[in-house]
PyMOL Python script that loads the backbone (N, CA, C, O; Angstrom):
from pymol import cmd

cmd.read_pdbstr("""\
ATOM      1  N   UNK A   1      22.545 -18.429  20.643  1.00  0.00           N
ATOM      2  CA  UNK A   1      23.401 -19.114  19.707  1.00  0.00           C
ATOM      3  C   UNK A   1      23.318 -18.407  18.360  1.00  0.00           C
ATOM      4  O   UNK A   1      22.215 -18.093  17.911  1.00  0.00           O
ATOM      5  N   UNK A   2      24.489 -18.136  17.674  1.00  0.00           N
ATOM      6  CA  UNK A   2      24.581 -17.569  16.435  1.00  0.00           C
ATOM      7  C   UNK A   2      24.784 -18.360  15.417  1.00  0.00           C
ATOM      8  O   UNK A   2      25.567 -19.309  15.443  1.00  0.00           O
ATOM      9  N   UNK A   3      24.032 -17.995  14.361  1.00  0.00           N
ATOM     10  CA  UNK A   3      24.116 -19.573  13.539  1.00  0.00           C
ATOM     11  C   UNK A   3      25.545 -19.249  12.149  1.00  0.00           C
ATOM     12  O   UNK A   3      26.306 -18.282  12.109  1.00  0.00           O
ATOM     13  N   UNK A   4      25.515 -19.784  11.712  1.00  0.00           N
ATOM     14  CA  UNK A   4      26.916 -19.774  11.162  1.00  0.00           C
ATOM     15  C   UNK A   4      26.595 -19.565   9.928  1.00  0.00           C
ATOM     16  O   UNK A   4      25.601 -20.215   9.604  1.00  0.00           O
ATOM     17  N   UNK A   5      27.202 -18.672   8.786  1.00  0.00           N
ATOM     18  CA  UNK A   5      26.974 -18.186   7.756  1.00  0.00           C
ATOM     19  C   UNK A   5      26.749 -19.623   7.103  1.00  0.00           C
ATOM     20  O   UNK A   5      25.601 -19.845   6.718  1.00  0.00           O
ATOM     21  N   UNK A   6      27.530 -20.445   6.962  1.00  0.00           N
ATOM     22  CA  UNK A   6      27.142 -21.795   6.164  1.00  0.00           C
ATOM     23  C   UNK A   6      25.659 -22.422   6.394  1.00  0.00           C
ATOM     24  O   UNK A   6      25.073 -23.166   5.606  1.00  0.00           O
ATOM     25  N   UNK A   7      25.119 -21.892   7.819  1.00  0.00           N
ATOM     26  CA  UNK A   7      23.894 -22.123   8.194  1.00  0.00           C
ATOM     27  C   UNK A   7      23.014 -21.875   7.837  1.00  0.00           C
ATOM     28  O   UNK A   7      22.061 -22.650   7.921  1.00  0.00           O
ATOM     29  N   UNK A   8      22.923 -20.639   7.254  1.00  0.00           N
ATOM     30  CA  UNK A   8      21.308 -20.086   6.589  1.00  0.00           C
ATOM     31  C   UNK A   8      21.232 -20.066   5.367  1.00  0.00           C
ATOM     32  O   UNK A   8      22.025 -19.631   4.532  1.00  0.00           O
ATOM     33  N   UNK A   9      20.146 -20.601   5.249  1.00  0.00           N
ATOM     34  CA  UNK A   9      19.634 -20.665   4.027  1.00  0.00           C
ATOM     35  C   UNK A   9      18.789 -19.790   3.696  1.00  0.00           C
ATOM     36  O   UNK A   9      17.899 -19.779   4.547  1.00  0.00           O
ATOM     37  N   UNK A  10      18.583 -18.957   2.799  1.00  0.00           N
ATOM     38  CA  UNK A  10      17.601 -17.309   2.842  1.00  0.00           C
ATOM     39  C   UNK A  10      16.446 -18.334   2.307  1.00  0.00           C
ATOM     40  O   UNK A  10      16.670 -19.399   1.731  1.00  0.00           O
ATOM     41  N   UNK A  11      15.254 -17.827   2.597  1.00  0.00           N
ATOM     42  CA  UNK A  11      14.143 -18.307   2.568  1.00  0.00           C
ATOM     43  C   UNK A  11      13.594 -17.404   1.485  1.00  0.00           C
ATOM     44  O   UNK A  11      13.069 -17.934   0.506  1.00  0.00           O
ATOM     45  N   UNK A  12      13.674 -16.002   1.577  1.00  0.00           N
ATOM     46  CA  UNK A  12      12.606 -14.637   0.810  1.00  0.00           C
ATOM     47  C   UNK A  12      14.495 -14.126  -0.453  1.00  0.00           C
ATOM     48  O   UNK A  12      15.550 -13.526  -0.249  1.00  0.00           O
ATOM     49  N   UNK A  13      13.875 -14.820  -1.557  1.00  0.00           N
ATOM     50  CA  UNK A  13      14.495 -14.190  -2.872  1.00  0.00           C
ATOM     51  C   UNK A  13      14.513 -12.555  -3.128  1.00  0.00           C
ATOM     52  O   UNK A  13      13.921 -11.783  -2.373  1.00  0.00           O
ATOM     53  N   UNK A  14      14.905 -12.330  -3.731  1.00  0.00           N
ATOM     54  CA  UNK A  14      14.768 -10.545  -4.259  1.00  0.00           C
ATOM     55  C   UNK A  14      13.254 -10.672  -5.392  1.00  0.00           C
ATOM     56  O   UNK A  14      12.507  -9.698  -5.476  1.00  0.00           O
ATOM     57  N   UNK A  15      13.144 -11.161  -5.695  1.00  0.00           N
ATOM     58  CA  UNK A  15      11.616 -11.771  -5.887  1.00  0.00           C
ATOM     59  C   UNK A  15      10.486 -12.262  -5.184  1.00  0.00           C
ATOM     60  O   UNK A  15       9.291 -12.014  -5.344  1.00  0.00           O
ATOM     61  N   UNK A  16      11.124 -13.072  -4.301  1.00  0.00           N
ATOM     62  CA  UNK A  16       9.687 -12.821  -3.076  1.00  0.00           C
ATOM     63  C   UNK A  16       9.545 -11.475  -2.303  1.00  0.00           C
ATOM     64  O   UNK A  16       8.520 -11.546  -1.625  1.00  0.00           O
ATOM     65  N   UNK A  17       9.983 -10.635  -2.186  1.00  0.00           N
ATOM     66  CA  UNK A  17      10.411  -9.429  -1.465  1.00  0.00           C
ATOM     67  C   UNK A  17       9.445  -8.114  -2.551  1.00  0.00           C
ATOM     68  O   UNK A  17       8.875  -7.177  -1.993  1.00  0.00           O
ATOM     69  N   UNK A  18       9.418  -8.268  -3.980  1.00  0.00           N
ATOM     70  CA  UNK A  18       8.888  -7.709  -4.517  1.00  0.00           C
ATOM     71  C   UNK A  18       7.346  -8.474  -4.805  1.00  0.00           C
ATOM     72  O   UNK A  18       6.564  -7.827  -5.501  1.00  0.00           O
ATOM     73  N   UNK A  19       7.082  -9.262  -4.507  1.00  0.00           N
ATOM     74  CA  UNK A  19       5.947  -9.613  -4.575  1.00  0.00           C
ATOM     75  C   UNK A  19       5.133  -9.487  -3.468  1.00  0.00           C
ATOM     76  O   UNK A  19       3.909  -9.585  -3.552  1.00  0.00           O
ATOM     77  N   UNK A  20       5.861  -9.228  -2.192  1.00  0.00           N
ATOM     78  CA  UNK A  20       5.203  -9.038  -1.205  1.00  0.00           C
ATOM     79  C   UNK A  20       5.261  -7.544  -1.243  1.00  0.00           C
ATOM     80  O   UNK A  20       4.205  -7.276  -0.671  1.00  0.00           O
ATOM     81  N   UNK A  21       5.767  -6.491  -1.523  1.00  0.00           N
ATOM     82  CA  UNK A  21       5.678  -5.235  -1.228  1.00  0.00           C
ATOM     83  C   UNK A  21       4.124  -5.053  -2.652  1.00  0.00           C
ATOM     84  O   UNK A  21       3.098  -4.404  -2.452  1.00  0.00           O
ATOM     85  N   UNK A  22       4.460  -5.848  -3.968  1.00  0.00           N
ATOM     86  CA  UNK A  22       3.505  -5.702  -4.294  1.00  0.00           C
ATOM     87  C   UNK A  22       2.371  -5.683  -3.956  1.00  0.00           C
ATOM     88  O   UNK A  22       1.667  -4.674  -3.952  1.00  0.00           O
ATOM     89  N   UNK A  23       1.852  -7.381  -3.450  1.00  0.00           N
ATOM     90  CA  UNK A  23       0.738  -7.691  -2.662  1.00  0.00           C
ATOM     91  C   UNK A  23       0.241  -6.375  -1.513  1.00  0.00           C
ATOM     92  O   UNK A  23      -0.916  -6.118  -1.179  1.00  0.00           O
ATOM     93  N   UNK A  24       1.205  -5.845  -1.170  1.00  0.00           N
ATOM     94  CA  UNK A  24       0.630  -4.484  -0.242  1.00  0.00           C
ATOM     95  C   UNK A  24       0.185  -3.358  -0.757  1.00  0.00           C
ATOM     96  O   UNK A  24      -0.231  -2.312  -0.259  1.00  0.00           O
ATOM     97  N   UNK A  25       0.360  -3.791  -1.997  1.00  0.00           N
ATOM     98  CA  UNK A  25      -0.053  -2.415  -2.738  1.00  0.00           C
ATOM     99  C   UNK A  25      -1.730  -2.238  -2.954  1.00  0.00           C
ATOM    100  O   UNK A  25      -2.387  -1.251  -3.286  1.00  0.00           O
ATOM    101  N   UNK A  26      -2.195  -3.838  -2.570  1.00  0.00           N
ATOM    102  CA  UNK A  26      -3.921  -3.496  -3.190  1.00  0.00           C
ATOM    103  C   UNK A  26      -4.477  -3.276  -1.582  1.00  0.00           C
ATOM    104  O   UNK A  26      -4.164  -3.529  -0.418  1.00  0.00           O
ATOM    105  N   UNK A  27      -5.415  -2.690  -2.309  1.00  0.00           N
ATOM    106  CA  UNK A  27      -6.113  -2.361  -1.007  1.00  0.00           C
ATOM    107  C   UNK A  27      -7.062  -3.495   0.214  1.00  0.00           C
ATOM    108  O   UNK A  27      -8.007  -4.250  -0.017  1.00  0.00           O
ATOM    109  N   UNK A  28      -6.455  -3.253   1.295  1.00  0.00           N
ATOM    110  CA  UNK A  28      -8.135  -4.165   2.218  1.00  0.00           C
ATOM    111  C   UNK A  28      -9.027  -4.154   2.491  1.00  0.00           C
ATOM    112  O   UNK A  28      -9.680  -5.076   2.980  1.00  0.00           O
ATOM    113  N   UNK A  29      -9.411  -2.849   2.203  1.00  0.00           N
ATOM    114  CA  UNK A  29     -10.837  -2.241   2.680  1.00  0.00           C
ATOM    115  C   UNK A  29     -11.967  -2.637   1.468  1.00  0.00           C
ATOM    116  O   UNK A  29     -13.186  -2.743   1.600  1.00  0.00           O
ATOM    117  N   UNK A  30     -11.177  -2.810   0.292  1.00  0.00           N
ATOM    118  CA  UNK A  30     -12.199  -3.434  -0.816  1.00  0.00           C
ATOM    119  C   UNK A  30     -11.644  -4.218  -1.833  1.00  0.00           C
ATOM    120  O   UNK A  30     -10.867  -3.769  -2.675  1.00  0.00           O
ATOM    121  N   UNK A  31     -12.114  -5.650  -1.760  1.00  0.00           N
ATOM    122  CA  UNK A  31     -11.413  -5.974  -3.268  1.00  0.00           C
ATOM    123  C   UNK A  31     -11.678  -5.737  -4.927  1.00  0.00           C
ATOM    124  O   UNK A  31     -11.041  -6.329  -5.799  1.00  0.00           O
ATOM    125  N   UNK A  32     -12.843  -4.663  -5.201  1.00  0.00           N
ATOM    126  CA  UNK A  32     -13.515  -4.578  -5.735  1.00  0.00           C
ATOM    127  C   UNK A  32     -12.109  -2.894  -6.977  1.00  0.00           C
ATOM    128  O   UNK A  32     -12.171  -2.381  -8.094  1.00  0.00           O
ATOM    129  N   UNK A  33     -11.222  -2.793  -5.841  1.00  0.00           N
ATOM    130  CA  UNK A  33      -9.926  -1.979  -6.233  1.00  0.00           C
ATOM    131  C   UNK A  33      -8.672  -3.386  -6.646  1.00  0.00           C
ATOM    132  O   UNK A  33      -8.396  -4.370  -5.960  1.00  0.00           O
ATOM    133  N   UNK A  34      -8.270  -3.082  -7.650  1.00  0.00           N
ATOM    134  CA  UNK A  34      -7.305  -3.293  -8.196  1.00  0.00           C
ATOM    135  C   UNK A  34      -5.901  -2.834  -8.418  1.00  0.00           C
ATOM    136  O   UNK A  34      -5.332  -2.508  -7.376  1.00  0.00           O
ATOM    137  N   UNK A  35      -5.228  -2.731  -9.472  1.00  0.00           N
ATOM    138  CA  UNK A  35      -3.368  -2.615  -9.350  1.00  0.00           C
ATOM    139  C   UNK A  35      -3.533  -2.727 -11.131  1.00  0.00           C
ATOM    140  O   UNK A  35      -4.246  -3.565 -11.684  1.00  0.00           O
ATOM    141  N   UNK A  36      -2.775  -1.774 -11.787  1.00  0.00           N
ATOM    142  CA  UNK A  36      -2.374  -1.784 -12.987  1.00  0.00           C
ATOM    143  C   UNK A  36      -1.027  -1.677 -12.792  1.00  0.00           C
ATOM    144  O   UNK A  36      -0.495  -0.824 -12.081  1.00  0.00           O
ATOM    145  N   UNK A  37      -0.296  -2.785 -13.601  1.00  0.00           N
ATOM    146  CA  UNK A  37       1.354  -2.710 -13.594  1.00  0.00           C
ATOM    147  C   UNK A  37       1.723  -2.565 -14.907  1.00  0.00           C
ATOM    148  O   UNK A  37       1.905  -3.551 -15.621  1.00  0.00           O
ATOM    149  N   UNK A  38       1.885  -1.152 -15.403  1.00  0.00           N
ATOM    150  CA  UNK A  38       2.512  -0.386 -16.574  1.00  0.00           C
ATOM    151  C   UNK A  38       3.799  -1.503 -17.435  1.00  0.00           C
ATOM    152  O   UNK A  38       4.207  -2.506 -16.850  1.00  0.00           O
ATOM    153  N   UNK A  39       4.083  -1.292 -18.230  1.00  0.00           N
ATOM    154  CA  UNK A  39       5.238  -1.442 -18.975  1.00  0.00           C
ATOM    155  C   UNK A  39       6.689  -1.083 -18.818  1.00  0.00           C
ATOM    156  O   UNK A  39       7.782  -1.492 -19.210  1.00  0.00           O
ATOM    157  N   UNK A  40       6.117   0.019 -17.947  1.00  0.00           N
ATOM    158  CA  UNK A  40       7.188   1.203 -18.184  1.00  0.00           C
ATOM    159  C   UNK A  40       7.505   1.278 -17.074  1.00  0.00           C
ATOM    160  O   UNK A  40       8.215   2.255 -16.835  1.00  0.00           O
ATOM    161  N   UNK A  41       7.189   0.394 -15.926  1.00  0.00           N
ATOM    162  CA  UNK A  41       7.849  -0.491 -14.685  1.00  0.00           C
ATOM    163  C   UNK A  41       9.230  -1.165 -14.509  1.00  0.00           C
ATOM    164  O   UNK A  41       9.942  -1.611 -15.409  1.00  0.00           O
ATOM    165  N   UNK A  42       9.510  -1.153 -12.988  1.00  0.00           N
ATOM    166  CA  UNK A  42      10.895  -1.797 -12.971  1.00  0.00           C
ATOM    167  C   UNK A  42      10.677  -3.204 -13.443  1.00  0.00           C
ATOM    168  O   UNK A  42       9.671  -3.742 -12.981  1.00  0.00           O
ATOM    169  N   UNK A  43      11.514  -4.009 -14.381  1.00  0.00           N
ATOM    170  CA  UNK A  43      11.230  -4.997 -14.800  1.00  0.00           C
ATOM    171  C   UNK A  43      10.983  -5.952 -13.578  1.00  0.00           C
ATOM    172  O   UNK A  43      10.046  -6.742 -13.467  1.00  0.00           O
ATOM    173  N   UNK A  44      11.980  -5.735 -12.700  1.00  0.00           N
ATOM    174  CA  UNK A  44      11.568  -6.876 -11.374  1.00  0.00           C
ATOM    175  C   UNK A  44       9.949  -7.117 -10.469  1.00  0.00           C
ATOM    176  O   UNK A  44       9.425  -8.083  -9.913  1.00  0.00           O
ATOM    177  N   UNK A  45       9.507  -5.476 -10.724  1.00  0.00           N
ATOM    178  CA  UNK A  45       8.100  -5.495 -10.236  1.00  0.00           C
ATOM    179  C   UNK A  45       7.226  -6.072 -11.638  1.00  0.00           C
ATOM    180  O   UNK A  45       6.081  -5.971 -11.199  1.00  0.00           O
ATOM    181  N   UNK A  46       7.122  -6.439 -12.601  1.00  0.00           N
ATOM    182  CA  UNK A  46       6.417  -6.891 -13.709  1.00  0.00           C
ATOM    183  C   UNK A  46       6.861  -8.314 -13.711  1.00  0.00           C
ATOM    184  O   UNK A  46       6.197  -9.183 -14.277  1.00  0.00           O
ATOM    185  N   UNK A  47       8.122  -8.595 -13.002  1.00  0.00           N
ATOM    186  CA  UNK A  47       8.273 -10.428 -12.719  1.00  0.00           C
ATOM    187  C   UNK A  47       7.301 -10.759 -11.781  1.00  0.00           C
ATOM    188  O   UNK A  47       6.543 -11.717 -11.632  1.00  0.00           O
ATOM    189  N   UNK A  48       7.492  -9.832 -11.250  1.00  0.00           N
ATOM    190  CA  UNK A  48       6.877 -10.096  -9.438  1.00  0.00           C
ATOM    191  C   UNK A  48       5.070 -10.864  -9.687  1.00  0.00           C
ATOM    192  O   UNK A  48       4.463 -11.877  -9.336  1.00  0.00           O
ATOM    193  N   UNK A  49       4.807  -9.587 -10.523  1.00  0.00           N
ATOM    194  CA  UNK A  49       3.177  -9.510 -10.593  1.00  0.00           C
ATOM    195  C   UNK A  49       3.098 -10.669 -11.661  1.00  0.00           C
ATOM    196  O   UNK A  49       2.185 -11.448 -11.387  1.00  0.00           O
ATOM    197  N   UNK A  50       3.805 -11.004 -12.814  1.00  0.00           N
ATOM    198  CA  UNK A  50       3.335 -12.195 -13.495  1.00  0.00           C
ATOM    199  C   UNK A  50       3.422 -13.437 -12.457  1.00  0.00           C
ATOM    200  O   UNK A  50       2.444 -14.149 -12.232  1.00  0.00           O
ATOM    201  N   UNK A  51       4.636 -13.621 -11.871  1.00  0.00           N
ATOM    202  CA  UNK A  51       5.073 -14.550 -10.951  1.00  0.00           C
ATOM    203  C   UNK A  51       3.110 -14.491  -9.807  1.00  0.00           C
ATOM    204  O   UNK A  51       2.413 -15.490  -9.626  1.00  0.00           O
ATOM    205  N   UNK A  52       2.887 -13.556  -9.473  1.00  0.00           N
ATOM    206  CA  UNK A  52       1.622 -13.658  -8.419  1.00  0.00           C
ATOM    207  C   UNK A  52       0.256 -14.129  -9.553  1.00  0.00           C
ATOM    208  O   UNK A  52      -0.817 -14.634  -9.224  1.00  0.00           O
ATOM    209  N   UNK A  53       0.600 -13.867 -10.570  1.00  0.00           N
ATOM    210  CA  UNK A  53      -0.457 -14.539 -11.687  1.00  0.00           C
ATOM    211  C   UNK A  53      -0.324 -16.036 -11.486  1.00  0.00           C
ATOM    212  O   UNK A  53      -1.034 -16.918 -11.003  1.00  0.00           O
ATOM    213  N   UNK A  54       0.518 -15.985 -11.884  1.00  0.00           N
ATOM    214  CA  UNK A  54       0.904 -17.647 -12.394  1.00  0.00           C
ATOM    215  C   UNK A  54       1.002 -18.296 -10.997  1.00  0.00           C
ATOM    216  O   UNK A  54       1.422 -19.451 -11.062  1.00  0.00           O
ATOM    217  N   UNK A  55       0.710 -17.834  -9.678  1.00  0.00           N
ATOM    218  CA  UNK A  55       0.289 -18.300  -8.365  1.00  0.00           C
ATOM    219  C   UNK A  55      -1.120 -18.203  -8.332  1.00  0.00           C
ATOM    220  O   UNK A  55      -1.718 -18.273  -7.259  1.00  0.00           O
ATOM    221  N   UNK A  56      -1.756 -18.035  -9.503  1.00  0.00           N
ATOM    222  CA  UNK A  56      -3.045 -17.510  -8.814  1.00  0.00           C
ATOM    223  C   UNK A  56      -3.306 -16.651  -7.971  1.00  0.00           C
ATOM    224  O   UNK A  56      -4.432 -16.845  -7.514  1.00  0.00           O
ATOM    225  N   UNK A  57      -2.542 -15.327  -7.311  1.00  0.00           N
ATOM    226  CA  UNK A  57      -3.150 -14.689  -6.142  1.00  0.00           C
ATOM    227  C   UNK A  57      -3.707 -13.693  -6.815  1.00  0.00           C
ATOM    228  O   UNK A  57      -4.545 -13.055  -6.179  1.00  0.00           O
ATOM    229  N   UNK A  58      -3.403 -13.209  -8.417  1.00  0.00           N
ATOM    230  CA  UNK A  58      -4.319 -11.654  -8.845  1.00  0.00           C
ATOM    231  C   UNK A  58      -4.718 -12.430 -10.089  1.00  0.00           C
ATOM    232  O   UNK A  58      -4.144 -13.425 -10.530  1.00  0.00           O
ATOM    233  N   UNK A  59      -5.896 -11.760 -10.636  1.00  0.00           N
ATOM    234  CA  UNK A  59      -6.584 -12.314 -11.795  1.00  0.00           C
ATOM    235  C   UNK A  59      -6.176 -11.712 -13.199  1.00  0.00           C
ATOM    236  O   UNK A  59      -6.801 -11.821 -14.254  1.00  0.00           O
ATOM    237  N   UNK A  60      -4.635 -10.860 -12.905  1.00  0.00           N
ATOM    238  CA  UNK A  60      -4.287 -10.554 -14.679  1.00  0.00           C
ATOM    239  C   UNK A  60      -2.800 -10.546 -14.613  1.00  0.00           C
ATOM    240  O   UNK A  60      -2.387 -10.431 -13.459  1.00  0.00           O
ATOM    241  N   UNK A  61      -1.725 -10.653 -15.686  1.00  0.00           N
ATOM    242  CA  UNK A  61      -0.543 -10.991 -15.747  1.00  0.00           C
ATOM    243  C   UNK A  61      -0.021  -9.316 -15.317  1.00  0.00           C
ATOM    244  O   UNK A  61       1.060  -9.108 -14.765  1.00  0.00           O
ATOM    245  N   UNK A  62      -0.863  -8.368 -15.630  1.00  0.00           N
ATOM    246  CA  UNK A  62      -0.342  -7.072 -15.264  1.00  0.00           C
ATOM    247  C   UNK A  62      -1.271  -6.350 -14.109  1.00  0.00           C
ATOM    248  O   UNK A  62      -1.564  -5.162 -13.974  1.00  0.00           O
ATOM    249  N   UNK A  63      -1.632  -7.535 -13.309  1.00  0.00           N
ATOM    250  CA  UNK A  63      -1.763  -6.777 -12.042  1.00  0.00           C
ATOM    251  C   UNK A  63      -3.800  -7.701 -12.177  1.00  0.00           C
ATOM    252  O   UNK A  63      -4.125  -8.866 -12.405  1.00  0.00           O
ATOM    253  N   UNK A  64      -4.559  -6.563 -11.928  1.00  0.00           N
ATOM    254  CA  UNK A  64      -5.866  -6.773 -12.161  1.00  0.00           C
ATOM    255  C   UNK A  64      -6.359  -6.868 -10.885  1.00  0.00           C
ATOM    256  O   UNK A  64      -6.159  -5.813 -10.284  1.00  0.00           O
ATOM    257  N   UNK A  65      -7.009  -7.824 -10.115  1.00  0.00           N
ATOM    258  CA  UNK A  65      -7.568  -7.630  -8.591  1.00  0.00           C
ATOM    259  C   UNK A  65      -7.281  -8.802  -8.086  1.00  0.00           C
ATOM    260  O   UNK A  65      -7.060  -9.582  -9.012  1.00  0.00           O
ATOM    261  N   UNK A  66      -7.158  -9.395  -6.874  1.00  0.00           N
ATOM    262  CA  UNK A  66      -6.628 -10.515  -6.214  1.00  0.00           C
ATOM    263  C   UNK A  66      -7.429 -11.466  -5.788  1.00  0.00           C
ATOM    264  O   UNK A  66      -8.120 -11.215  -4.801  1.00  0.00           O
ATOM    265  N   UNK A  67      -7.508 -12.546  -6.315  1.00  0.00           N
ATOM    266  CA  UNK A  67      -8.312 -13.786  -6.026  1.00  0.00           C
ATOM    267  C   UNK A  67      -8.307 -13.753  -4.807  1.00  0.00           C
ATOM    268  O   UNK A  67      -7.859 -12.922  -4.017  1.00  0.00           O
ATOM    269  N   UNK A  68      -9.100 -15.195  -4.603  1.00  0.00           N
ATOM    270  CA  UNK A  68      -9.778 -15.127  -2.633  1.00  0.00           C
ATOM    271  C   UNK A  68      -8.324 -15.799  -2.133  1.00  0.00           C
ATOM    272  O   UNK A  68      -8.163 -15.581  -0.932  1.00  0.00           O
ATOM    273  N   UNK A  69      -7.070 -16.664  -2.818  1.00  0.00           N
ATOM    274  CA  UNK A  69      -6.103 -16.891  -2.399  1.00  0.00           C
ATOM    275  C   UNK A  69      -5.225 -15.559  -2.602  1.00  0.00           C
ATOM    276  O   UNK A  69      -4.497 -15.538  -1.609  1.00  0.00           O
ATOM    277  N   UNK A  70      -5.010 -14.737  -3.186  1.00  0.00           N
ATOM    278  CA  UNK A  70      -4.786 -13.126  -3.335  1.00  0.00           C
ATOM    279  C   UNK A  70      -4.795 -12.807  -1.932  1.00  0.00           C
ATOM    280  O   UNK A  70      -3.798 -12.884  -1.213  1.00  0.00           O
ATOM    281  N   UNK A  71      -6.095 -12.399  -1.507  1.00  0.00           N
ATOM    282  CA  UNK A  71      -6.543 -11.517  -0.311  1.00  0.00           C
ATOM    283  C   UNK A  71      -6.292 -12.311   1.092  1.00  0.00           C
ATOM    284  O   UNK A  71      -6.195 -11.662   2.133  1.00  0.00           O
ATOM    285  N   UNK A  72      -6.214 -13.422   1.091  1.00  0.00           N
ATOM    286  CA  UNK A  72      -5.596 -14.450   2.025  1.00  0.00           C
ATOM    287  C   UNK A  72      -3.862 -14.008   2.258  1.00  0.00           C
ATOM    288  O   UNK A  72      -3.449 -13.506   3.303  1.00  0.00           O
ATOM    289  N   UNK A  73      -2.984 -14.317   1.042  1.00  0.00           N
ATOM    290  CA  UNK A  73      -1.801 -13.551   0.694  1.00  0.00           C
ATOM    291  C   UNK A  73      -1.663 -12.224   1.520  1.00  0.00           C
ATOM    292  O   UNK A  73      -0.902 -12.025   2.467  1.00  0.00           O
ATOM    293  N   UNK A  74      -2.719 -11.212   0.859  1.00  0.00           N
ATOM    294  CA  UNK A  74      -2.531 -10.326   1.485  1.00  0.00           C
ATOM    295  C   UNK A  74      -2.526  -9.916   2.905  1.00  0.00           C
ATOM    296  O   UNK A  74      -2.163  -8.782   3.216  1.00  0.00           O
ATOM    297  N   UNK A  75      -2.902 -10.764   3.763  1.00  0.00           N
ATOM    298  CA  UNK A  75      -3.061 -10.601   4.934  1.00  0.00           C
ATOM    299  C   UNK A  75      -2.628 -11.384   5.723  1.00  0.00           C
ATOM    300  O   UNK A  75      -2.984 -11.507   6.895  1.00  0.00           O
ATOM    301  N   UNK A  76      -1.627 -12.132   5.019  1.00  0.00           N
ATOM    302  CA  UNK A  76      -0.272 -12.843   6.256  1.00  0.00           C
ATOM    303  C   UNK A  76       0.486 -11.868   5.734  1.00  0.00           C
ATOM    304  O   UNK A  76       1.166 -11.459   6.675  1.00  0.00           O
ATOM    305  N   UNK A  77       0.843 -11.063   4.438  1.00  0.00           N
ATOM    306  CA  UNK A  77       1.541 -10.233   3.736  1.00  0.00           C
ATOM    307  C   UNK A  77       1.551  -8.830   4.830  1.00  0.00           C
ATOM    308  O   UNK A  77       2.517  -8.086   4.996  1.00  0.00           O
ATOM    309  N   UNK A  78       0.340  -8.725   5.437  1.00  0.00           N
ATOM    310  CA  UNK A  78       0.348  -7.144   6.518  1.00  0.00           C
ATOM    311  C   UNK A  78       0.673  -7.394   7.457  1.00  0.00           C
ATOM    312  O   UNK A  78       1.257  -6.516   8.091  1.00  0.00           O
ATOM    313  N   UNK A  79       0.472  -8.778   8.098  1.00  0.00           N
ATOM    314  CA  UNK A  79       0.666  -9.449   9.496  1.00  0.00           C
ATOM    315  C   UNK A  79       1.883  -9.490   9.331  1.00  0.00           C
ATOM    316  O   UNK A  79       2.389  -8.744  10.169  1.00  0.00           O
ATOM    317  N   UNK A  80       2.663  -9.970   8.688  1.00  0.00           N
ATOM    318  CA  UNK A  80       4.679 -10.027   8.953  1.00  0.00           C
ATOM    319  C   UNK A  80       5.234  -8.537   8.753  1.00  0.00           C
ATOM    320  O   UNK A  80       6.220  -8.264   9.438  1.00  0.00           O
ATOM    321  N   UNK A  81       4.829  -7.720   8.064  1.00  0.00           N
ATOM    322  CA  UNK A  81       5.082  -6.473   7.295  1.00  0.00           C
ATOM    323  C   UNK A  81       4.970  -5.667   9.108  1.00  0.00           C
ATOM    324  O   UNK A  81       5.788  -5.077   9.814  1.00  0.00           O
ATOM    325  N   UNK A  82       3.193  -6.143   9.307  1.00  0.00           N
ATOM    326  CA  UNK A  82       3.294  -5.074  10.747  1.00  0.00           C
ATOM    327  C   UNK A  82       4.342  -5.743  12.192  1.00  0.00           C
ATOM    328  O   UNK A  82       4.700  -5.114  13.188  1.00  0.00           O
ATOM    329  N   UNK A  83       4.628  -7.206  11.840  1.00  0.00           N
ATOM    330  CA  UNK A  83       5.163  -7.402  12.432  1.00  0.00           C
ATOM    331  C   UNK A  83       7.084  -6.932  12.784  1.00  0.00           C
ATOM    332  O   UNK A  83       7.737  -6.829  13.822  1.00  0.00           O
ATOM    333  N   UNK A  84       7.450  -6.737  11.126  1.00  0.00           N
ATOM    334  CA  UNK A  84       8.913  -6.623  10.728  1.00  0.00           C
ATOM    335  C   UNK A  84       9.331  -5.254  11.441  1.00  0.00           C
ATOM    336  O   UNK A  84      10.367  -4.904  12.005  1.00  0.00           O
ATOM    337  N   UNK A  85       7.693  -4.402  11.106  1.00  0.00           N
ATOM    338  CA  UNK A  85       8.113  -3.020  10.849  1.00  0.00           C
ATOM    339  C   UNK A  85       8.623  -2.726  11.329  1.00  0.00           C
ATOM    340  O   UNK A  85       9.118  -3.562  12.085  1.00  0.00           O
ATOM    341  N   UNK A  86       9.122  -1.260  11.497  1.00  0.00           N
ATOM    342  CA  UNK A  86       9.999  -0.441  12.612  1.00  0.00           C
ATOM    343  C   UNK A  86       8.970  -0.095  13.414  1.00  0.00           C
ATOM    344  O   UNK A  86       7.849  -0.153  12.910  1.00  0.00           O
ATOM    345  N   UNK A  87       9.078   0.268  14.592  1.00  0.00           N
ATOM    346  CA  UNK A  87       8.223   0.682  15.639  1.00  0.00           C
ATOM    347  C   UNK A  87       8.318   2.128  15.826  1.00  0.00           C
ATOM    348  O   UNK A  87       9.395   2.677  15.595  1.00  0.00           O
ATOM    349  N   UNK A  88       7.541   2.648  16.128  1.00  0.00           N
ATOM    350  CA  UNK A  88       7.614   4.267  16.400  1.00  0.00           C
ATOM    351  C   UNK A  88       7.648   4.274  17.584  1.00  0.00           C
ATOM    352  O   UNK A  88       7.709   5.342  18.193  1.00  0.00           O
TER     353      UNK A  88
END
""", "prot")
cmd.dss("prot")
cmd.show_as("cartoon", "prot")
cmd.util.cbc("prot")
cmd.orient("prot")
């Protein structure tokens, strides 16, 4: 069954989309690595990362390292990502 354009409702904003490519940006192997988000950034990735502040998932408005709800984030964030991906 095909659902009907009046049907969907998008769930992931052009803002959730950058917050999740963000969130992939820190590393898993240690949280002890962080993320500096410049100035001189696309403004949408500097929404993104205040927006993940003001969620609590990283500990600075320009990035900094990812709380224990952060690293949680991050790893439904790899699980859909490896799930979406393209397959080789």
């Amino acid at each position: 069954m095909r659902p009907d354009k009046k049907d969907i409702t998008l769930r992931f904003t052009s803002t959730t989309f950058e917050e999740l490519n963000l969130l992939l940006q820190f590393s898993v192997a240690t949280s002890s690595t962080g993320i500096k988000v410049h100035s001189t950034t696309r403004p949408e990735v500097i929404a993104a990362c205040e927006s993940l502040f003001d969620k609590g998932l990283v500990s600075q408005r320009d990035g900094g390292y990812l709380t224990d709800s952060g690293i949680e984030a991050l790893g439904h964030a790899q699980a859909l990502s490896g799930l979406l991906g393209e397959k080789k």
